[in-house]
TIVO-2410 file (N, C-alpha, C; in nm, 3 decimals):
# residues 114
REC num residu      c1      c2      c3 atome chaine
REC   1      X  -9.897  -9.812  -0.991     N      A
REC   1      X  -9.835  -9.799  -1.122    CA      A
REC   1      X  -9.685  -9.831  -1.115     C      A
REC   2      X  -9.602  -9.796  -1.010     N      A
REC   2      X  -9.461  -9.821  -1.004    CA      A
REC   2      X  -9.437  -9.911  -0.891     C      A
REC   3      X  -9.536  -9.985  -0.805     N      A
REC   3      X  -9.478 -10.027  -0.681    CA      A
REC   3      X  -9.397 -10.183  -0.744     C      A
REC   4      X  -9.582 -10.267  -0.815     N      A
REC   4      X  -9.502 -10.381  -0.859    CA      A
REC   4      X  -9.437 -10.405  -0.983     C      A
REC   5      X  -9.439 -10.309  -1.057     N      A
REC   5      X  -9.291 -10.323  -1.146    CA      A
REC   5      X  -9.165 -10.298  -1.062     C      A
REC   6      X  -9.185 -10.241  -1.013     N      A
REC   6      X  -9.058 -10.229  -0.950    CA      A
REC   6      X  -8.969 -10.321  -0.878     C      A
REC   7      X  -9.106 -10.369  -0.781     N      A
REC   7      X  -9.018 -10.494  -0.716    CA      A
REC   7      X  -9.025 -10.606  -0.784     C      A
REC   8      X  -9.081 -10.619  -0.868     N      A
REC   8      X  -9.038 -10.726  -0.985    CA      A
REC   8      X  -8.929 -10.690  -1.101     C      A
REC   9      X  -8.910 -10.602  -1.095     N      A
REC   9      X  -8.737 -10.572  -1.133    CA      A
REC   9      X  -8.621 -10.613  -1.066     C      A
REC  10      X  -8.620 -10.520  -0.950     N      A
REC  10      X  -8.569 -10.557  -0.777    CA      A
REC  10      X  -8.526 -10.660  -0.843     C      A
REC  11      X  -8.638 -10.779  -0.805     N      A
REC  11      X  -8.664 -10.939  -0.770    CA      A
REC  11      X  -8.551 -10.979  -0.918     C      A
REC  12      X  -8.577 -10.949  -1.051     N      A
REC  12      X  -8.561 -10.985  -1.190    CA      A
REC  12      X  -8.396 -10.956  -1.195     C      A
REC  13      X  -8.383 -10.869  -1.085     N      A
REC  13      X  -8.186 -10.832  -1.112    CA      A
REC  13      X  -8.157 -10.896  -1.031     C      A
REC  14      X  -8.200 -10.915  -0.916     N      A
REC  14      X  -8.146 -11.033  -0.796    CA      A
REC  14      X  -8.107 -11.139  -0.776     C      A
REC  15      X  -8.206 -11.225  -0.926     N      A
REC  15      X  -8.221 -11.346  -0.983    CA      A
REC  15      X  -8.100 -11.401  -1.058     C      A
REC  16      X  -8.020 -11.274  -1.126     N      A
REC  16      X  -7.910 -11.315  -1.191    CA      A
REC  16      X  -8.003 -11.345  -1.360     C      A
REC  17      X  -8.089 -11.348  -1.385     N      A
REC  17      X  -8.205 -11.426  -1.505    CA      A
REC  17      X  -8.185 -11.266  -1.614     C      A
REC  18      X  -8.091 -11.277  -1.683     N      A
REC  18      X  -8.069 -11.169  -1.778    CA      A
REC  18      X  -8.196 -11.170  -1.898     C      A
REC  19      X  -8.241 -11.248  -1.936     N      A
REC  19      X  -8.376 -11.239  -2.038    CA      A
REC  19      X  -8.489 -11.149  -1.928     C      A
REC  20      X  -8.517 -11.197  -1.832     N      A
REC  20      X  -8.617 -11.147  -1.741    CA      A
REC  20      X  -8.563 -10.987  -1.665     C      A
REC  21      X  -8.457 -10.983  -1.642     N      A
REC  21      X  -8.405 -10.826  -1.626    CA      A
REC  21      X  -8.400 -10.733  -1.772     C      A
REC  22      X  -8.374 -10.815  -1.877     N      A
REC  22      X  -8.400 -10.744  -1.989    CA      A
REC  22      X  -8.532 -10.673  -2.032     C      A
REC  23      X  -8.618 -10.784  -1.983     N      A
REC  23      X  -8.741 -10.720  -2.058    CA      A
REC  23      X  -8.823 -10.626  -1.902     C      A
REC  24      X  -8.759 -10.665  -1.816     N      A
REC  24      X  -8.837 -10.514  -1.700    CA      A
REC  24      X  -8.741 -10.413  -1.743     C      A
REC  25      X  -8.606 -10.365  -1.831     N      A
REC  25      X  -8.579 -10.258  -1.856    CA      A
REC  25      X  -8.679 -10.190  -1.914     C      A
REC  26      X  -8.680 -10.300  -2.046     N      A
REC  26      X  -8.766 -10.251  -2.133    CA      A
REC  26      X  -8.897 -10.209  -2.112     C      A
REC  27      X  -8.967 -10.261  -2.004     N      A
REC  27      X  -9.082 -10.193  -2.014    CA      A
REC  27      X  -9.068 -10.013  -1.916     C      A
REC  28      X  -8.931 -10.033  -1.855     N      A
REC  28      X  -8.937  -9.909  -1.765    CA      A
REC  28      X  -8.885  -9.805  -1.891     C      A
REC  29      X  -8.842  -9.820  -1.990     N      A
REC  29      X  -8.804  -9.749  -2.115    CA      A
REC  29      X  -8.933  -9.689  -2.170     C      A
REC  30      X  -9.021  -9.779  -2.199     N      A
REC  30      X  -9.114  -9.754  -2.261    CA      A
REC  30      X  -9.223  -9.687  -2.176     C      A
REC  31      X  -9.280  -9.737  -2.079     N      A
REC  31      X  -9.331  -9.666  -1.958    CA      A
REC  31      X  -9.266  -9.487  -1.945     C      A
REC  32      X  -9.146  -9.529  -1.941     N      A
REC  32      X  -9.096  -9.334  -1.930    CA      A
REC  32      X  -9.131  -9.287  -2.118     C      A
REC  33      X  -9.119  -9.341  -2.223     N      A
REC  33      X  -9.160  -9.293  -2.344    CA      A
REC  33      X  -9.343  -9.257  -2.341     C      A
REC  34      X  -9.423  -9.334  -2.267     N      A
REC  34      X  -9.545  -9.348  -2.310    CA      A
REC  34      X  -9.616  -9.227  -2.187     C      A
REC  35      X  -9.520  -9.189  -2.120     N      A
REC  35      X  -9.549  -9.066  -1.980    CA      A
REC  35      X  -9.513  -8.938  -2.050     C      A
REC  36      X  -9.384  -8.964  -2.100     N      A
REC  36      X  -9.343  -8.799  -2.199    CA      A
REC  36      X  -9.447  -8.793  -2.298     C      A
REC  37      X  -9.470  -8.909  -2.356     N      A
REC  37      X  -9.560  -8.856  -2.436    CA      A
REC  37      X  -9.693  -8.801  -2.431     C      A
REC  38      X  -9.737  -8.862  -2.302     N      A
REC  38      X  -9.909  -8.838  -2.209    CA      A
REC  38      X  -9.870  -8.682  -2.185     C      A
REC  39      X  -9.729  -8.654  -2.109     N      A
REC  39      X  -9.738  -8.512  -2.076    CA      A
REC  39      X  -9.716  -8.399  -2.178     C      A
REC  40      X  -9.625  -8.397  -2.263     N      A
REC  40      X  -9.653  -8.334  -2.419    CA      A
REC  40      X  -9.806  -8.303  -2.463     C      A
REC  41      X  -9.859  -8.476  -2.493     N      A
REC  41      X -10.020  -8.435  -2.554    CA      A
REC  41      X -10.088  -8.316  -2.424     C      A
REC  42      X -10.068  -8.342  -2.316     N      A
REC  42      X -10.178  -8.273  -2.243    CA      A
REC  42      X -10.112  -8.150  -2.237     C      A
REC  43      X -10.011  -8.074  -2.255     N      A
REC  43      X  -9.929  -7.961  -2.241    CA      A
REC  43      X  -9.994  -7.877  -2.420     C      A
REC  44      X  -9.998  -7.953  -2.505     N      A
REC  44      X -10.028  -7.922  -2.617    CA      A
REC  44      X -10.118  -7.957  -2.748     C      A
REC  45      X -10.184  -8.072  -2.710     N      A
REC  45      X -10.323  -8.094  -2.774    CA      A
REC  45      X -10.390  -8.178  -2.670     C      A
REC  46      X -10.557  -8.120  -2.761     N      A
REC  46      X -10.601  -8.158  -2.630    CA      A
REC  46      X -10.691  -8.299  -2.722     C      A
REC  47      X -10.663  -8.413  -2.627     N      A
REC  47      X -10.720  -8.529  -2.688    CA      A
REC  47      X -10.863  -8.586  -2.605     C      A
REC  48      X -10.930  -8.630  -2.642     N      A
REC  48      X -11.056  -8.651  -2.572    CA      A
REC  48      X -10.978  -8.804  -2.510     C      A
REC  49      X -11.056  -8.838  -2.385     N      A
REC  49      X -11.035  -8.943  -2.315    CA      A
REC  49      X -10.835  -8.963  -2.285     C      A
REC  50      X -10.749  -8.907  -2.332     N      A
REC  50      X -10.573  -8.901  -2.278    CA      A
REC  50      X -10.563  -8.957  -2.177     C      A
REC  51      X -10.645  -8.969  -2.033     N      A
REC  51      X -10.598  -9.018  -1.942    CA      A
REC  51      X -10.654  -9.176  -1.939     C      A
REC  52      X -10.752  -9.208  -2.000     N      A
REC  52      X -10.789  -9.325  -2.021    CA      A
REC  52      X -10.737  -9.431  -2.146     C      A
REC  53      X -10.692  -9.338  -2.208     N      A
REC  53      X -10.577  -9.411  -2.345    CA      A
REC  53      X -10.417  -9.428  -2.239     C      A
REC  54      X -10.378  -9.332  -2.185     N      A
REC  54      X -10.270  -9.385  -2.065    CA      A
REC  54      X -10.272  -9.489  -2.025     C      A
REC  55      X -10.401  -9.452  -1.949     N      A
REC  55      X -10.401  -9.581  -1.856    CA      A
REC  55      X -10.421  -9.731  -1.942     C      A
REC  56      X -10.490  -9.742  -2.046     N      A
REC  56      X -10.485  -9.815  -2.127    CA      A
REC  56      X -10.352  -9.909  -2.184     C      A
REC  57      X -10.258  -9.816  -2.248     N      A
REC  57      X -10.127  -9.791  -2.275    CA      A
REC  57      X -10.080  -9.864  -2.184     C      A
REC  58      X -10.027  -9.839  -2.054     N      A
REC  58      X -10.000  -9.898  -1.951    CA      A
REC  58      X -10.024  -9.987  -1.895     C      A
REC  59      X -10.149 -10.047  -1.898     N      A
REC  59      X -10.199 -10.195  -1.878    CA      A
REC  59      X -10.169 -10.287  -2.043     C      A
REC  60      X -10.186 -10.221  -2.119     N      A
REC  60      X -10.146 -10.322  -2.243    CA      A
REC  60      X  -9.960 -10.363  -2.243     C      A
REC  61      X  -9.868 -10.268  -2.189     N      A
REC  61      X  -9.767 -10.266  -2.173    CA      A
REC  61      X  -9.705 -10.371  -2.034     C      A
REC  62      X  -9.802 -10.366  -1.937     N      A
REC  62      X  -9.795 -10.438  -1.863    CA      A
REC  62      X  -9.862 -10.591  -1.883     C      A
REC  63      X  -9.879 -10.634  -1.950     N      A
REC  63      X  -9.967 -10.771  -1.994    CA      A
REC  63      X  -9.830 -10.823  -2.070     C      A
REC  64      X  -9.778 -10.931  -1.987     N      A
REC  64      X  -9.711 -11.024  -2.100    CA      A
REC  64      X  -9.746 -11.082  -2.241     C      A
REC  65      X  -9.878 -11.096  -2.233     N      A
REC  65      X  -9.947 -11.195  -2.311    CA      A
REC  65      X -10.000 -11.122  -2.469     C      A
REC  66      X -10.005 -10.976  -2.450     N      A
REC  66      X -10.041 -10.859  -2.581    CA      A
REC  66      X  -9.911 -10.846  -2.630     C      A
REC  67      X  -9.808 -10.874  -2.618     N      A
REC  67      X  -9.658 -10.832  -2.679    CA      A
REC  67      X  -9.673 -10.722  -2.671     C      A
REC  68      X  -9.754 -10.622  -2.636     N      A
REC  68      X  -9.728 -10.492  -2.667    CA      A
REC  68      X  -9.589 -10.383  -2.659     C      A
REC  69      X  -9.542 -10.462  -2.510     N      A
REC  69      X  -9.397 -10.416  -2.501    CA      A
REC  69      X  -9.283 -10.409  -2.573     C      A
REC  70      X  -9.287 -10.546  -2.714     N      A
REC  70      X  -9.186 -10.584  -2.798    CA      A
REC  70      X  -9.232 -10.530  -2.891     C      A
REC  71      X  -9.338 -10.469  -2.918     N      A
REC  71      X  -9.402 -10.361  -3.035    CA      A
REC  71      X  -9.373 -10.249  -3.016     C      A
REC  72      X  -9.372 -10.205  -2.883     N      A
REC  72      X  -9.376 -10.044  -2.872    CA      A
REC  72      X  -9.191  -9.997  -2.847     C      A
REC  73      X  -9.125 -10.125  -2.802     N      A
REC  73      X  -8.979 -10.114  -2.757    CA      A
REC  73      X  -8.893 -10.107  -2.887     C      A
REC  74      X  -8.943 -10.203  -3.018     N      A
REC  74      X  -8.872 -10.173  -3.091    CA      A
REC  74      X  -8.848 -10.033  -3.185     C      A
REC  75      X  -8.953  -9.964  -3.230     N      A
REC  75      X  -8.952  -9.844  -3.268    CA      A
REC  75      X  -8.873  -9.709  -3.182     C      A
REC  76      X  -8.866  -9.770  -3.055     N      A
REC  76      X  -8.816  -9.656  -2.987    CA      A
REC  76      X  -8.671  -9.684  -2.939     C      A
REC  77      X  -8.646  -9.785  -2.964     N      A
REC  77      X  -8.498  -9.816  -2.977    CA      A
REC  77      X  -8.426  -9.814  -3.157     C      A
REC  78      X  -8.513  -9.814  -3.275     N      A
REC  78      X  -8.474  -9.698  -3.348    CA      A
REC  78      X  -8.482  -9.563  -3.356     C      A
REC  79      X  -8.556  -9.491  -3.300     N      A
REC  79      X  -8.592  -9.382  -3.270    CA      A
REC  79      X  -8.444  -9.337  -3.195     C      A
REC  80      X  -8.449  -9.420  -3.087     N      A
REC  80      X  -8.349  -9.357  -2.977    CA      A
REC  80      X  -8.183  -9.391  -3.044     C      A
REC  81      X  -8.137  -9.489  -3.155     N      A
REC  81      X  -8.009  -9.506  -3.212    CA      A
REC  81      X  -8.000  -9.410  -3.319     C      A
REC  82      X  -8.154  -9.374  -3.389     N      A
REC  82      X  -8.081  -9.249  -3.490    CA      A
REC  82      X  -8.039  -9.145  -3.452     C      A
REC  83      X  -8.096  -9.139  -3.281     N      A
REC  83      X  -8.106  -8.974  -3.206    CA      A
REC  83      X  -7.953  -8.967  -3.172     C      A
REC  84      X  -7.914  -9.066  -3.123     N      A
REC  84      X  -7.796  -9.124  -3.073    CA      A
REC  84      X  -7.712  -9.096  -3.148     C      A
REC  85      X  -7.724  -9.139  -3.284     N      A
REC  85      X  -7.572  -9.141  -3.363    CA      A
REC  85      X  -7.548  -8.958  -3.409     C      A
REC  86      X  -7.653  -8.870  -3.375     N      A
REC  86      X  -7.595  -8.794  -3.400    CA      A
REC  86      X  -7.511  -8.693  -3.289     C      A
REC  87      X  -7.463  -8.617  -3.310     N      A
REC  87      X  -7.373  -8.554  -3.206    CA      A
REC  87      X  -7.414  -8.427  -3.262     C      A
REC  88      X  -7.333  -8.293  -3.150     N      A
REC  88      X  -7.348  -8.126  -3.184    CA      A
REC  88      X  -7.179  -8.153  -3.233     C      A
REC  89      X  -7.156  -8.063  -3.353     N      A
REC  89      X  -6.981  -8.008  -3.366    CA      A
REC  89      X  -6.976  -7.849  -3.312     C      A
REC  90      X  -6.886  -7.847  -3.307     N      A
REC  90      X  -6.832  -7.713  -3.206    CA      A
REC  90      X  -6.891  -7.615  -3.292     C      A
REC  91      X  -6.894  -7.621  -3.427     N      A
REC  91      X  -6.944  -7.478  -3.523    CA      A
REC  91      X  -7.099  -7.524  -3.513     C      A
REC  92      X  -7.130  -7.560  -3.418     N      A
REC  92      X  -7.300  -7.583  -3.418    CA      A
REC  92      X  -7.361  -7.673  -3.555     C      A
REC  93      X  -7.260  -7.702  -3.578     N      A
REC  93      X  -7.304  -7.840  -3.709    CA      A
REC  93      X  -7.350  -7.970  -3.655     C      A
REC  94      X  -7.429  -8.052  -3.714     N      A
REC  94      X  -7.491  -8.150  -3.618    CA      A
REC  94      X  -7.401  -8.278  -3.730     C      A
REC  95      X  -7.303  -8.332  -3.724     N      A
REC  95      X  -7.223  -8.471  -3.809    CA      A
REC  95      X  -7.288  -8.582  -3.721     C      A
REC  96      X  -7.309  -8.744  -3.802     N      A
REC  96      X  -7.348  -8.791  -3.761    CA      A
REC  96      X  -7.183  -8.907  -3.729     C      A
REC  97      X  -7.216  -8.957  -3.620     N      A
REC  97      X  -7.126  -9.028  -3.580    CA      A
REC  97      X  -7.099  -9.146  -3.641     C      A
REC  98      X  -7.000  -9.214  -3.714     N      A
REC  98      X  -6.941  -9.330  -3.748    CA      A
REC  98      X  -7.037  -9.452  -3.691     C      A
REC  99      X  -7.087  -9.578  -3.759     N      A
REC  99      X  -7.174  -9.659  -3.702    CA      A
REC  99      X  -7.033  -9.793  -3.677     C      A
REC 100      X  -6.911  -9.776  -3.705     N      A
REC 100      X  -6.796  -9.866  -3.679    CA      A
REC 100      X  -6.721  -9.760  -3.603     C      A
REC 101      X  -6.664  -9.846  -3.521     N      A
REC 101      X  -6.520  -9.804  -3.477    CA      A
REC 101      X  -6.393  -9.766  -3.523     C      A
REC 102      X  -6.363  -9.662  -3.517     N      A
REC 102      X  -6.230  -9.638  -3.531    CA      A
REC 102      X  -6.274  -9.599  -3.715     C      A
REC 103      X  -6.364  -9.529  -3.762     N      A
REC 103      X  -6.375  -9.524  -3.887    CA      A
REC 103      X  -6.501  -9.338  -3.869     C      A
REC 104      X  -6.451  -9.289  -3.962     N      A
REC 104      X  -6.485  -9.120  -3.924    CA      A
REC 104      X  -6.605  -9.087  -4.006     C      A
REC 105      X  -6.672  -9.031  -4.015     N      A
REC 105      X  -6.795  -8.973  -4.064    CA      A
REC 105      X  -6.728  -8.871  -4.168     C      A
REC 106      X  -6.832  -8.853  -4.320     N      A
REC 106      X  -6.787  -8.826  -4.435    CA      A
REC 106      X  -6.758  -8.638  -4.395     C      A
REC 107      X  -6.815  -8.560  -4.297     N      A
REC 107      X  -6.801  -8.441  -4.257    CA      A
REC 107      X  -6.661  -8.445  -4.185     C      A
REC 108      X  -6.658  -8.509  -4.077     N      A
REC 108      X  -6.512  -8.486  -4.007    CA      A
REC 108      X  -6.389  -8.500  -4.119     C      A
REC 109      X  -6.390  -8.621  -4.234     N      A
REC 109      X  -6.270  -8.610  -4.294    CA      A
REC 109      X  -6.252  -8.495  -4.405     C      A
REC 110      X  -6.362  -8.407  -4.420     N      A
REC 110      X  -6.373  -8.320  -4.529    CA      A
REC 110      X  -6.333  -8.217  -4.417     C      A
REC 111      X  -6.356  -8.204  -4.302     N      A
REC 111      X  -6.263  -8.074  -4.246    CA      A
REC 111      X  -6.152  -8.118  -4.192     C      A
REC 112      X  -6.096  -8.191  -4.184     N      A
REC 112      X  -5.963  -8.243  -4.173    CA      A
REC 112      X  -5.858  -8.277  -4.266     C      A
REC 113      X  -5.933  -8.249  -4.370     N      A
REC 113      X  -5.853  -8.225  -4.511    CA      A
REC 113      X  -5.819  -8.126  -4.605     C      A
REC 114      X  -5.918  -8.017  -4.512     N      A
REC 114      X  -5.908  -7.846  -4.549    CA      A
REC 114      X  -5.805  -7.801  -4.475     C      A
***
């Protein structure tokens, strides 16, 4: 499960070939999304066949030829920028962070103006 992705990563950063190191991130992104999620379901519902939908999961993810990787990568790279933009504030308020630079979120300037 991890030997030859791996050394075809290895190999994919070695190469200097940034499209081809891009997309073995991506599947090691998604691979760690599609494991949290195997271990969650089995921690807390119980699904008939889970280890055979895994393994499934994982061979469809591993197949260049199903796109599955550019299906399952994009949702979780929105997933992971909405999670992202937000931050904790010190009064345990959750403000969401500015999507520009150098430009403040509508909460920070309302307490900076009190």
């Amino acid at each position: 499960k991890y030997v030859l992705p791996a050394r075809q990563s290895l190999a994919a950063l070695a190469s200097g070939n940034k499209q081809l190191s891009a997309a073995w991130m991506k599947y090691w992104v998604v691979l760690g999304a599609l494991n949290e999620v195997w271990k969650l379901s089995l921690r807390h519902l119980w699904i008939p066949f889970s280890t055979h939908l895994h393994l499934l999961a994982v061979l469809a993810v591993s197949i260049p030829g199903l796109r599955s990787l550019e299906r399952l990568y994009g949702p979780l790279e929105q997933a992971w920028g909405s999670l992202a933009a937000r931050r904790e504030r010190p009064g345990g308020q959750v403000a969401l962070v500015a999507a520009k630079e150098g430009s403040k979120p509508r909460a920070a300037e309302e307490d900076e103006a009190s």
